[in-house]
C-alpha angles and dihedrals in degrees: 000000000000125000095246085047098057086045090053094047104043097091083041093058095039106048084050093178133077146153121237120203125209109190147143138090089333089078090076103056076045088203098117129271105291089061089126101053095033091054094034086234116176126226080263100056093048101047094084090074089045076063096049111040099127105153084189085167093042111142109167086179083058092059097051092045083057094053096039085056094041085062088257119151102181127028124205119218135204102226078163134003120192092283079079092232109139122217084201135081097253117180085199093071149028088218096091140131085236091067098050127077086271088073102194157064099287093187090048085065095044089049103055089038088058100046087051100053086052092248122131112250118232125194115210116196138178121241082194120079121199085177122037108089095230093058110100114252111157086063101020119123102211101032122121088224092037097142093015094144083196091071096025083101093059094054083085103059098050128111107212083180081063097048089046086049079048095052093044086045095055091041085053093054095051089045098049093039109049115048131237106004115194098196144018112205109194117182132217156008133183151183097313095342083090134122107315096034088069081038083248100189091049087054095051099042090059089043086059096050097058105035105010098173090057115130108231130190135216113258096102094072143260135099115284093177085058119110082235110026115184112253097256093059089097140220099279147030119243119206109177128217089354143073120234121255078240157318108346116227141178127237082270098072083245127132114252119205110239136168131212115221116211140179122219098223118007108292131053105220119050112300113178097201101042111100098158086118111166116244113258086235091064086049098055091045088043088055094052095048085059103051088035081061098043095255133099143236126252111190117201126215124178110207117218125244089271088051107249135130116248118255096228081063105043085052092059093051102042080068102049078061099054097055086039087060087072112024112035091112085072079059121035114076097004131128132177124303127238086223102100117252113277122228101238082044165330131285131221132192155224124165104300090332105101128190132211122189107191113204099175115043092200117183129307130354116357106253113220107185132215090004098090108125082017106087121087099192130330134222153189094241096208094054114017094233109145114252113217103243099177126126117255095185128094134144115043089345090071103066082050099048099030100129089036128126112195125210102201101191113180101222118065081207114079116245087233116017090200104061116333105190130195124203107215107195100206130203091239140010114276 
């Protein structure tokens, strides 16, 4: 990793925890956001909601209450998914939030909501077009018209150059109107759509020299885990609705940031009928197996038409927060601990300051190997109360249990059966 890479990247690997926002004309459907390709619906067909879009509900400042209180510190916004429709106020299309009843710059709002509330603000935009009349359809994997034999005669008259100028056109614009932007979230590449095909390195280099210091994933191209990655490879990985086996490094050995992106239920944009949501208590668990393995969580939430979001999701993260309240110092600013992983559990860590968060309370004292004559002092996180770290074994049992550090907690219950985490204070950093 560079030097400007690692400066770029520091908030980013600190604040370890965002929301990410998938919203526009799909919510009234209200069948995810993939309704258009998954039901092969024309421009035509889907007109009818562009005449409609009316957030009549829409706060952005309660959003970004919601996240402040969930422990995030970024959000991640949709200004245009793959149906080509733009929250924000571009010169560069009619398609716009501004021309519909809405009436307005949608992204303008979720900006300055954001900013007040103290969170970073994150763009996501979509590399893929439904819309725009230069973007392939007939052969195109991922179009909504892809085989339409109807539109296969007007493949030959687009300009895919003019839809690229287009796309840096449109990221110019976001990056010039709105202040200061944290992160810029493309998706996404595919087969030969890839890298040069956006004229990737073109794109970035003019990123860089409005806003240097800008996060960018990796959903351009390019190889990021490479010991010369191009310069549109980005500054993080992106998995996507799973967490990595473990750490993710480059060629190099050395750790390289990422950032799971995960849904709540099981779709992304507003699905009315979709009430798989995930337990807070799989979140919060979610969200300590990232920063144990050096990554962070991004926690998607679709607003409905009337743009709110919906109350299944604000539960569960009413929740998060709760447990966040206490325990965000086992979050913020860790990383992953050179201490192997336990069995009832996972470590971050801080400087010398260690946390466990045990998960499953056994039977007995709470083993902790290779930290015994390591362990300055020991305590509950969320309250402060001391937690008794001596060894209770002796005889025969020592030989077994030497290079074991033992957590006695009184109860055989867990203070909290979500996460209890205990903050180890060591005598050195591990």
């Amino acid at each position: 990793m560079t030097t400007e890479h690692l400066k770029r990247t520091q908030w980013f690997t600190h604040d370890r925890f965002g929301l990410f926002i998938h919203w526009g004309l799909y919510a009234i459907p209200a069948r995810g956001e993939w309704v258009r390709n998954n039901e092969r619906m024309t421009n035509e067909d889907y007109e009818p909601y562009f005449e409609q879009f009316n957030p009549v509900r829409y706060n952005p400042r309660a959003w970004a209450r919601a996240a402040k209180q969930a422990g995030m510190k970024y959000a991640v916004m949709t200004t245009k998914h793959h149906d080509g429709f733009c929250l924000f106020d571009s010169q560069l299309t009619d398609y716009k939030a501004t021309n519909t009843p809405a009436g307005r710059d949608l992204i303008r709002e979720y900006v300055d909501a954001f900013r007040a509330e103290g969170l970073k603000v994150g763009f996501y935009y979509s590399l893929i077009d439904w819309h725009h009349p230069d973007y392939p359809a007939y052969d195109d994997l991922h179009h909504p018209l892809r085989g339409n034999e109807a539109y296969k005669a007007t493949e030959a008259q687009k300009d895919f150059d003019r839809y690229t100028s287009y796309m840096h056109g449109q990221v110019r614009e976001l990056l010039t109107n709105y202040g200061t932007v944290d992160i810029m979230w493309f998706d996404f590449s595919y087969e030969q759509m890839t890298g040069g095909k956006w004229r990737a390195t073109e794109l970035v280099t003019m990123m860089r020299s409005i806003q240097p210091d800008i996060v960018i994933d990796n959903r351009l191209g390019g190889n990021l885990l490479s010991a010369n990655p191009e310069i549109y490879a980005g500054d993080f990985v992106s998995p996507e609705q799973i967490l990595p086996a473990k750490g993710i490094r480059n060629e190099a050995g050395e750790a390289v940031p990422w950032e799971a992106c995960i849904t709540l239920n099981d779709h992304w944009g507003y699905h009315a009928h979709d009430h798989n949501y995930k337990l807070p208590c799989q979140v919060i668990r979610g969200l300590v197996e990232c920063v144990s393995k050096n990554g962070n969580l991004l926690l998607n939430v679709g607003p409905n038409a009337n743009g709110e979001i919906p109350h299944e999701s604000l539960v569960i993260l009413a929740e998060i927060g709760e447990w966040m309240a206490y325990n965000s110092d086992s979050i913020y600013g860790c990383a992953a601990s050179s201490v192997e992983k336990p069995e009832w559990g996972r470590y971050t860590q801080c400087g010398n300051k260690l946390y466990a968060h045990i998960l499953d309370r056994g039977i007995g004292p709470i083993a902790l190997p290779g930290l015994a004559g390591r362990v300055r002092s020991a305590r509950i996180l969320a309250d402060g109360s001391e937690v008794n770290i001596t060894t209770p074994w002796n005889g025969t049992n020592q030989a077994v249990f030497q290079d074991c550090l033992f957590i006695n907690l009184p109860s055989v219950q867990l203070p909290d059966k979500r996460d209890t985490v205990i903050e180890l204070v060591l005598n050195e950093t591990v």
